[in-house]
C-alpha positions as CSV (number, residue, x, y, z in Angstrom):
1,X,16.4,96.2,135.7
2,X,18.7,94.4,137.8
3,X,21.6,92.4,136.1
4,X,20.1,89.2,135.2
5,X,17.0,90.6,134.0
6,X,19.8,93.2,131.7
7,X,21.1,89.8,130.2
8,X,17.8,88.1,129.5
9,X,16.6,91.7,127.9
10,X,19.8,92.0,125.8
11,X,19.8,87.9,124.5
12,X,15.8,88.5,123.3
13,X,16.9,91.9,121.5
14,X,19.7,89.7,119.5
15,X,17.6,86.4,119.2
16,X,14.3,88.8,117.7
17,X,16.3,90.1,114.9
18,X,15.9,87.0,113.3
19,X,12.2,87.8,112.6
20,X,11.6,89.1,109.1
21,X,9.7,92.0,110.6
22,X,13.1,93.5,111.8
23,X,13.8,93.5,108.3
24,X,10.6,96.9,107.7
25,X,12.4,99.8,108.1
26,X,10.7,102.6,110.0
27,X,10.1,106.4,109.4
28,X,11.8,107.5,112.8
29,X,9.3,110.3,112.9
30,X,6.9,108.1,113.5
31,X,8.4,106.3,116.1
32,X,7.4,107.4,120.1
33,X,10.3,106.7,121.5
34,X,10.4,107.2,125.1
35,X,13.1,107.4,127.3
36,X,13.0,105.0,130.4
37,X,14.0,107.0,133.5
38,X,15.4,109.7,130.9
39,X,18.1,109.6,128.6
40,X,20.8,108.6,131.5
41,X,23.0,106.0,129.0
42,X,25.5,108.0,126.6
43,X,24.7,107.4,123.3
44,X,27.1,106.9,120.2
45,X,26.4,109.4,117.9
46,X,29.9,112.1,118.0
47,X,27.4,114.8,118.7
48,X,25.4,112.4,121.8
49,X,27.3,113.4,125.5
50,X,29.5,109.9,126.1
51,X,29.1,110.4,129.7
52,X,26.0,108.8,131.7
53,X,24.0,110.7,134.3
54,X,22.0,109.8,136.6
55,X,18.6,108.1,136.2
56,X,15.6,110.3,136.8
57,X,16.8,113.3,137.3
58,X,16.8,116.8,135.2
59,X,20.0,116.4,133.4
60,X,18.7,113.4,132.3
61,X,15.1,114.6,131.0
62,X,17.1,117.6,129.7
63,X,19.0,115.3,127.2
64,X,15.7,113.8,126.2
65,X,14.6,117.3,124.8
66,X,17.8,117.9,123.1
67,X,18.1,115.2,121.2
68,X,13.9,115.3,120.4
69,X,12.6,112.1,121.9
70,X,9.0,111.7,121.9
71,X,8.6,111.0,125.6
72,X,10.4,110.2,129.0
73,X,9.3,107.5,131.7
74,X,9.9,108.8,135.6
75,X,8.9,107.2,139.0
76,X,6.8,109.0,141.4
77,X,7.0,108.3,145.1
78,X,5.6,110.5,148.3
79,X,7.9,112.2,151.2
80,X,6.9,111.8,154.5
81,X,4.9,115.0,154.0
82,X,3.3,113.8,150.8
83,X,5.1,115.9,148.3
84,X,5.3,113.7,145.3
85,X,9.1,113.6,144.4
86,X,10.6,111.2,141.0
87,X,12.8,108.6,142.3
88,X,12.8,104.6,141.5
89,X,13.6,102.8,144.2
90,X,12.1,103.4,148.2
91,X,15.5,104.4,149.3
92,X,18.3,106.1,147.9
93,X,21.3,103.5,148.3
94,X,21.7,102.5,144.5
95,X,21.6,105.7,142.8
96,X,23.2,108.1,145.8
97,X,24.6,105.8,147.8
98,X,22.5,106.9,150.5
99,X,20.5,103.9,151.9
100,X,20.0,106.2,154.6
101,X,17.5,108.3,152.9
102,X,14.3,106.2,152.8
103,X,12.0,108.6,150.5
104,X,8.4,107.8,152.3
105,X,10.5,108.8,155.7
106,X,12.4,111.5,155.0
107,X,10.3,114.9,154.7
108,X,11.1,117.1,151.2
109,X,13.1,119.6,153.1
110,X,15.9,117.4,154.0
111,X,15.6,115.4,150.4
112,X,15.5,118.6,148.9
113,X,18.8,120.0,151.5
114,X,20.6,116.0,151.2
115,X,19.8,115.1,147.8
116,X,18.7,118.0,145.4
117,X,19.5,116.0,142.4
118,X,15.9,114.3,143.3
119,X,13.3,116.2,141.3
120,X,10.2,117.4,142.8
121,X,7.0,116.4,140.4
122,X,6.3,120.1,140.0
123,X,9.2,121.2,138.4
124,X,9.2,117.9,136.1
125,X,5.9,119.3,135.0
126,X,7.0,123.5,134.7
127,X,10.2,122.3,132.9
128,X,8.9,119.5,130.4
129,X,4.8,119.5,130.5
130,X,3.6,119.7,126.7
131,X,7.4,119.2,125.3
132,X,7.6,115.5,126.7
133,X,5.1,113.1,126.6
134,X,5.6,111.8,130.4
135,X,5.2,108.3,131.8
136,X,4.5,108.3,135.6
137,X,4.9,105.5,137.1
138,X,3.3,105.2,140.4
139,X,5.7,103.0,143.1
140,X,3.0,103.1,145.7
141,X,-0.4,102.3,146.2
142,X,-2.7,104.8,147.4
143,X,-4.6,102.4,149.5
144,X,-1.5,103.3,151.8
145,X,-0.7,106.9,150.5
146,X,-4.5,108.0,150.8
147,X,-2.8,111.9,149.5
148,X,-1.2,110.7,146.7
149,X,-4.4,110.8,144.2
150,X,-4.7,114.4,145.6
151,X,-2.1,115.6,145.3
152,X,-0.9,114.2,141.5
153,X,-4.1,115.7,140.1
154,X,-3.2,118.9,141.4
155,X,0.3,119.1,140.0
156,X,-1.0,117.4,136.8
157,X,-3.5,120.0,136.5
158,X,-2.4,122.1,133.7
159,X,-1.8,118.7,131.3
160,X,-4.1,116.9,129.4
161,X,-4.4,113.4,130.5
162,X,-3.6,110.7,127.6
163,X,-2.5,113.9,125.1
164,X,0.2,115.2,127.6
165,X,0.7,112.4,130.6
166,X,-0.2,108.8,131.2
167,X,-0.2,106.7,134.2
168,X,1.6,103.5,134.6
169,X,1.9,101.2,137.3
170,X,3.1,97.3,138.0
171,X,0.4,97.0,140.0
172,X,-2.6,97.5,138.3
173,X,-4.6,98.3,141.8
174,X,-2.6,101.3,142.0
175,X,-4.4,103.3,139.1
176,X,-7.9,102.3,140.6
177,X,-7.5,105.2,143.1
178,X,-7.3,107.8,140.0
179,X,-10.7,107.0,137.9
180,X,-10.8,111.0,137.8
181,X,-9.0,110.6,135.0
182,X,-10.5,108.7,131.6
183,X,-9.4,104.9,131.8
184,X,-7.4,105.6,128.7
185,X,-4.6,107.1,130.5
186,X,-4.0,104.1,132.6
187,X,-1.2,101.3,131.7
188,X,-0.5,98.3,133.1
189,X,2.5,97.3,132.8
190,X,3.5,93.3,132.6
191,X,7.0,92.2,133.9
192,X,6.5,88.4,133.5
193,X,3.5,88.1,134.3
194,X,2.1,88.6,131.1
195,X,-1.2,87.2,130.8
196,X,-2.5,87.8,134.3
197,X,-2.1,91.8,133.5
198,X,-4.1,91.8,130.5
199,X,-6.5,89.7,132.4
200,X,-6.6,92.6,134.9
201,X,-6.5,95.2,132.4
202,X,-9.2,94.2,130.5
203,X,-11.5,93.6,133.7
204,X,-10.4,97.1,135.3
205,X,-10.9,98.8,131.9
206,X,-7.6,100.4,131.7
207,X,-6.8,101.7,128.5
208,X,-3.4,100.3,127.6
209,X,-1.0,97.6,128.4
210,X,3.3,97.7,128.9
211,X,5.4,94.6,128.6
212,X,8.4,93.2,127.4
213,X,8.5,93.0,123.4
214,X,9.4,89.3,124.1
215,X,6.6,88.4,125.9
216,X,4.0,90.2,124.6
217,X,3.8,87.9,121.4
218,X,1.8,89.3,118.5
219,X,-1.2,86.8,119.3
220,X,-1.5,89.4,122.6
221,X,-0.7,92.7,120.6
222,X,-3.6,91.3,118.4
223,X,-6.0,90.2,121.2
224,X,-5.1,94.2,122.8
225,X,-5.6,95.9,119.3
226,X,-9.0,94.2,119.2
227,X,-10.0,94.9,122.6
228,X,-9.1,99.1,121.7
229,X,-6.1,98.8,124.2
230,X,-2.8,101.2,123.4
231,X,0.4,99.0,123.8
232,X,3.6,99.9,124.9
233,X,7.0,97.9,124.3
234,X,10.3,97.7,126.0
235,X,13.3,97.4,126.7
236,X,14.3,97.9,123.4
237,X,18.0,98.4,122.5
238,X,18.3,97.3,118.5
239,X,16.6,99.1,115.9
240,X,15.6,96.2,114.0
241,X,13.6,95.2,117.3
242,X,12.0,99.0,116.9
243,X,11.3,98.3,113.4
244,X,9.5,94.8,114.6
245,X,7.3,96.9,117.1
246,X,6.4,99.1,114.4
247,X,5.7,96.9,112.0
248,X,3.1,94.9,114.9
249,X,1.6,98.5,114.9
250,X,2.6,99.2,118.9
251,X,2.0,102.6,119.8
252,X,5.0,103.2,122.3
253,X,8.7,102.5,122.4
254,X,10.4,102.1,126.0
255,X,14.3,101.5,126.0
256,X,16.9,102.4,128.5
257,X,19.1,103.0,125.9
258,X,17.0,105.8,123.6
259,X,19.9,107.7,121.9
260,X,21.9,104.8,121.2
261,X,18.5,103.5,119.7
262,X,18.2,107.1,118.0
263,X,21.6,107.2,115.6
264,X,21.8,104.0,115.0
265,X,18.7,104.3,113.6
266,X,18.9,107.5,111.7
267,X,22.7,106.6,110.4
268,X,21.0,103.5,108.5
């Protein structure tokens, strides 16, 4: 998120604790926490590692299975020659300072010989597949990357859609080009736009719905719950806000800041 958006986030996570549903205390076991872009922010806990890594990357997913998180959100974006690599952002100025390296123009050889902290799909898969629940989010649309579909359902293919790996995308035209897979592993996923994505979901048939816990007020959990939708809530950085989501019966946790969100919750 960039910095404004980090300030808005972090005034709704203190302004929401004054609902009484903060107030339910939550098993933690039953809690599916996932880690948004992996477990990059240190955590607090004496035992947690204080320093951060980098977003998306295997140090970062590593830490996620260390300290047990349920599951761990990571962008995929093509190479040049269509090899489905996890990285946010088109280029790679803001993590690795190389705006240079424009990921749908550079091929995987020289990302792989520049940048080797950048993951290839297939190892995320060998390394974590059935030990983390993992949240793809696509960055592209496949109505311009016509190999993308292809190629993500053969890497996925030893996983079990919804059980093992979901799709999400900001765009919900972007999951259209993978109705191979049962509607219920598609999400949509809401920035402020709210509304208009559960309009789309609901006429696409996607199977669940993102958003910020702010803005998707309990009228829309309710509204989703009825239609047989799965919901998804972040960016969640108090756990009184996690007990809130869990007492509105949400079925997944996003935050950026997971193990912080982890021991403060088990040290209550």
């Amino acid at each position: 998120m960039t910095d404004w958006t980090d300030h808005l986030n972090n005034v709704a996570n203190q302004l929401w604790r004054l609902s009484p549903r903060c107030r339910e205390v939550t098993d933690p076991a039953h809690l599916k926490l996932i880690a948004h872009r992996g477990a990059h922010q240190p955590g607090t806990h004496e035992k947690v590692a204080k320093d951060p890594l980098l977003e998306n990357t295997l140090a970062a997913f590593d830490r996620c299975v260390t300290h047990g998180l349920w599951g761990i959100e990571l962008d995929v974006r093509l190479t040049r020659d269509n090899e489905p690599v996890v990285h946010h952002d088109p280029a790679c100025g803001r993590v690795f300072q190389r705006p240079d390296l424009v990921i749908a123009e550079t091929t995987f050889d020289t990302l792989r010989r520049e940048l080797p902290q950048i993951p290839h799909l297939y190892e995320v898969i060998e390394r974590y597949g059935q030990r983390l629940h993992l949240m793809l989010e696509l960055k592209e649309s496949w109505r311009e990357r016509n190999k993308q579909p292809l190629q993500l359902q053969k890497v996925l293919a030893p996983l079990e859609p919804e059980v093992d790996y979901h799709l999400l995308s900001l765009e919900p035209d972007h999951l259209e080009g993978y109705r191979f897979l049962p509607t219920s592993a598609l999400v949509d996923v809401a920035l402020t736009n709210t509304k208009d994505i559960i309009r789309q979901n609901i006429a696409l048939g996607h199977g669940a719905v993102a958003g910020s816990f702010a803005l998707l007020t309990t009228p829309l959990v309710k509204q989703l719950q009825q239609a047989g939708k799965a919901i998804g809530t972040g960016q969640i950085n108090h756990p009184d806000i996690m007990n809130r989501e869990a007492a509105r019966g949400v079925d997944w946790i996003f935050s950026d800041q997971p193990l912080r969100l982890q021991c403060q919750q088990k040290s209550r």
